[in-house]
C-alpha positions as CSV (number, residue, x, y, z in Angstrom):
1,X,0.0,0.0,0.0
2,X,1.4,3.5,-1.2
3,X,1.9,5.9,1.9
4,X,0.5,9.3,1.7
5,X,3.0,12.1,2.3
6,X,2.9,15.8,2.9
7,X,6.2,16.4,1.5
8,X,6.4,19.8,2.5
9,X,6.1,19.3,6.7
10,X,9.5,16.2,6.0
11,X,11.0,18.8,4.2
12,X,10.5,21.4,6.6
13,X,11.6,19.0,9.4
14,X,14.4,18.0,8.1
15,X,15.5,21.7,6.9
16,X,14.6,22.6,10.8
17,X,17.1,19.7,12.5
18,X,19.8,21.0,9.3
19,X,19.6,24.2,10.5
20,X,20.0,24.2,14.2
21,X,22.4,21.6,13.5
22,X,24.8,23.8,11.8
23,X,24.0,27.2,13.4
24,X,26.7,27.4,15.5
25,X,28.8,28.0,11.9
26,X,26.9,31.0,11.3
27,X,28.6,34.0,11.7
28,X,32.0,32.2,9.5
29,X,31.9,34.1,6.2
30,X,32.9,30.3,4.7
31,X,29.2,28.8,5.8
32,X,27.0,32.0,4.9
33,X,26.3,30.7,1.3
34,X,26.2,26.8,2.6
35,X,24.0,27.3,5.0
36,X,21.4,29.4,3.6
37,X,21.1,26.9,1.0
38,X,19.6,24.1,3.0
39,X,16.4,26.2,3.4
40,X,16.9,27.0,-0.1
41,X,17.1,23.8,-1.4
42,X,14.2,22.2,1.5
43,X,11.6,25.0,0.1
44,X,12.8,24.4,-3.4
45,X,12.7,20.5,-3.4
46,X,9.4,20.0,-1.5
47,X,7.3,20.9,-4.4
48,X,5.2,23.7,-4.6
49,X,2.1,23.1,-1.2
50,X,1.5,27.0,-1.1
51,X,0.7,28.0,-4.1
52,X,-0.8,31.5,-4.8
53,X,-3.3,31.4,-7.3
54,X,-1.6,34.2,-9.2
55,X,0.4,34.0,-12.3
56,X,2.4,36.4,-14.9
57,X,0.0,38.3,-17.3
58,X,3.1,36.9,-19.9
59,X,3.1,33.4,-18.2
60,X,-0.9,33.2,-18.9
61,X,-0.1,34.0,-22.4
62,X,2.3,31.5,-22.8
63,X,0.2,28.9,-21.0
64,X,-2.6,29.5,-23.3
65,X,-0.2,28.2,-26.0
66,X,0.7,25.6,-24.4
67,X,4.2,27.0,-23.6
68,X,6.0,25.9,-20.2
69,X,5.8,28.3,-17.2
70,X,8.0,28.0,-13.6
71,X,6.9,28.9,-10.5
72,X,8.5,31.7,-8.6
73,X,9.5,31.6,-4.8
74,X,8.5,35.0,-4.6
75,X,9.5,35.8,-0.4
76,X,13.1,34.9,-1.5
77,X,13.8,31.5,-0.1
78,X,17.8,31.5,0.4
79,X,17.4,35.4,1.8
80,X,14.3,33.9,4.1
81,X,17.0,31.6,5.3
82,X,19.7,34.3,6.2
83,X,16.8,36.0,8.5
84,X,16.3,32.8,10.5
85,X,20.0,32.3,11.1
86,X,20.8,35.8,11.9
87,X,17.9,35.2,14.5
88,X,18.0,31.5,15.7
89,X,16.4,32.5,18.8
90,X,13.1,33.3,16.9
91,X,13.2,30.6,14.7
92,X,15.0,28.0,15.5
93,X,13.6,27.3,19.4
94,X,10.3,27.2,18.5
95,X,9.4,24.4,15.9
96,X,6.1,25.7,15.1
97,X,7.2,29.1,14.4
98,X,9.5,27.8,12.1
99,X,7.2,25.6,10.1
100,X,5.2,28.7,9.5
101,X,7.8,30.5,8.3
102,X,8.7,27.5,5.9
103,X,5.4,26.8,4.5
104,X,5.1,30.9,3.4
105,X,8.2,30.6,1.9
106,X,7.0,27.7,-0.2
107,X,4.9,30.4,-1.5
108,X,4.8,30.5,-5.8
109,X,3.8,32.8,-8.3
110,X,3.5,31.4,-11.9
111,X,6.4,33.3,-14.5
112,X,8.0,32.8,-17.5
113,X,11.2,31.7,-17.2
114,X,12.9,34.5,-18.7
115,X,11.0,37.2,-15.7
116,X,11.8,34.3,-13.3
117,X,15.6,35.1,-14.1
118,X,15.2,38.7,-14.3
119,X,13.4,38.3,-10.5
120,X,16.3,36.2,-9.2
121,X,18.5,39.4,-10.3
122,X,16.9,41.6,-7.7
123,X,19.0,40.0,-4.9
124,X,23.0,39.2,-5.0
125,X,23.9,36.4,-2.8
126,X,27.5,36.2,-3.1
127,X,29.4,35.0,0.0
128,X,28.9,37.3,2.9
129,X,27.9,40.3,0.6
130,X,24.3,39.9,0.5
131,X,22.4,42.7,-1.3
132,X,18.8,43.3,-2.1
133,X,18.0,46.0,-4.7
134,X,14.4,46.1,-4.7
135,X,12.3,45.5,-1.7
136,X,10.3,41.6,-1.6
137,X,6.9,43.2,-1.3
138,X,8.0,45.9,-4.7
139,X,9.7,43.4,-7.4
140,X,6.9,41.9,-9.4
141,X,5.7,45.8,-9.6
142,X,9.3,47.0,-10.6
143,X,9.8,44.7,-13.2
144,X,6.8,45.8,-14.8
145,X,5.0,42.3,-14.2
146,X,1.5,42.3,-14.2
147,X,-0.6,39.4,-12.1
148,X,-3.7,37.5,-12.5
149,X,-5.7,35.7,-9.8
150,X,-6.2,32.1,-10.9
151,X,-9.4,30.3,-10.0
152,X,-9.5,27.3,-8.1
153,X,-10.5,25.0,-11.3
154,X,-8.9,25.8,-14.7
155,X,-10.6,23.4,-17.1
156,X,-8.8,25.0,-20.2
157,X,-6.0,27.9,-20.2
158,X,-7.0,29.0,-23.9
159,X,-10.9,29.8,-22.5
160,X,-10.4,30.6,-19.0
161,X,-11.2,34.4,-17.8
162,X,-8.2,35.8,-15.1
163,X,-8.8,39.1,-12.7
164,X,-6.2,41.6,-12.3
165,X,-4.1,41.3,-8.8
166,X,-1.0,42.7,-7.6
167,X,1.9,42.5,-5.2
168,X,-0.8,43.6,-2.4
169,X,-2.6,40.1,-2.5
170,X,0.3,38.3,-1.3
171,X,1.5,37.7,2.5
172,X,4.9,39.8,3.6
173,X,6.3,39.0,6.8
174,X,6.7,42.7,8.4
175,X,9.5,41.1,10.1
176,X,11.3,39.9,6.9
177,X,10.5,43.5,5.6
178,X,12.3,45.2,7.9
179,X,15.1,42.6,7.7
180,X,15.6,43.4,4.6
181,X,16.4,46.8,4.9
182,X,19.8,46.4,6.1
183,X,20.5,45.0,2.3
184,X,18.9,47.5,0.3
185,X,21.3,49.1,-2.0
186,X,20.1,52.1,-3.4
C-alpha cells in the first residue's frame, strides 16, 4: 500500500534539524552561502504546497499556447533563510514558528522563465555580501510584471477568464521587511 505524504512538513523537518544543527557555523563568512542553501534547497525540493493562485499576465499568455511556465518563490527562499539564522532564537527554538515561516516561503507565483531570471537578479547572494536592490513586497511591480488571480478549477487555459491582482494580495512578513532593509542598496 502506497503511503500518503505531505512532502512539504518532511521537508520542513528535516530543513529545521539542518539548521540548528549547523548554526553554531553561522557567523564564518565560509558557511554563509552553505548554509542558507539548505532552506533554499528544502523550500525548493518539497514541491510547490503553497501556491498563490496568481500567475504572470506573460506566463498566462504563454500557458494558453501551451508553452512551459516555472513557478517563482516569490519571499526569497535563500534570503528567508539568512533572516532565520541571523535570529535563531526566533526561529530556530520554537518548531512551530518555524514551520510557518517555511510553509510561506513555499509560497509561488506562476512566471516565465525569462521574468523568473530577471526576479532572481533583484538579490546578490554572493558569500557574505548579501544585497537586495528592490524590496520583496515591490519586485513583481518593478519589473513591470502584471498578475492575474487564478481560479480554483482551470478546465482550459485557452478559454479561461483571469482578474487583475498585484503585489498587495500576497502575505509579507513585516518582520522579513524590515530585515531586509539592512540590504537594500540604493
Amino acid at each position: 500500500m502506497k503511503r500518503k505524504t505531505n512532502r512539504w512538513e518532511e521537508y520542513c523537518e528535516t530543513t529545521y534539524n539542518s539548521l540548528r544543527a549547523n548554526v553554531h557555523n553561522w557567523g564564518r563568512p565560509e558557511f554563509f552561502r552553505p548554509l542558507t542553501r539548505i532552506y533554499y534547497m528544502g523550500v525548493f525540493d518539497c514541491g510547490n504546497p503553497n501556491h498563490t493562485h496568481l500567475i504572470s499576465q506573460t506566463a498566462y499568455e504563454r500557458k494558453r499556447c501551451g508553452a512551459k511556465t516555472v513557478h517563482d518563490h516569490y519571499l526569497s527562499p535563500q534570503f528567508v533563510g539568512r533572516m532565520i539564522l541571523d535570529h535563531p532564537d526566533m526561529y530556530l527554538t520554537d518548531y512551530n514558528v518555524f514551520r510557518e515561516t517555511f510553509y510561506k516561503s513555499c509560497g509561488t507565483i506562476i512566471v516565465t522563465a525569462e521574468e523568473n531570471i530577471q526576479l532572481s537578479h533583484l538579490t546578490n547572494n554572493d558569500g557574505d555580501d548579501y544585497k537586495v536592490y528592490v524590496p520583496t513586497n515591490q519586485k513583481y511591480h518593478h519589473l513591470g510584471i502584471d498578475l492575474l488571480s487564478i481560479p480554483d478549477k482551470v478546465k482550459s487555459w485557452k478559454t479561461v477568464m483571469l482578474d487583475k491582482a498585484s503585489e498587495d494580495d500576497l502575505y509579507f512578513p513585516e518582520h522579513l521587511l524590515q530585515y531586509e532593509k539592512d540590504y537594500l542598496v540604493a
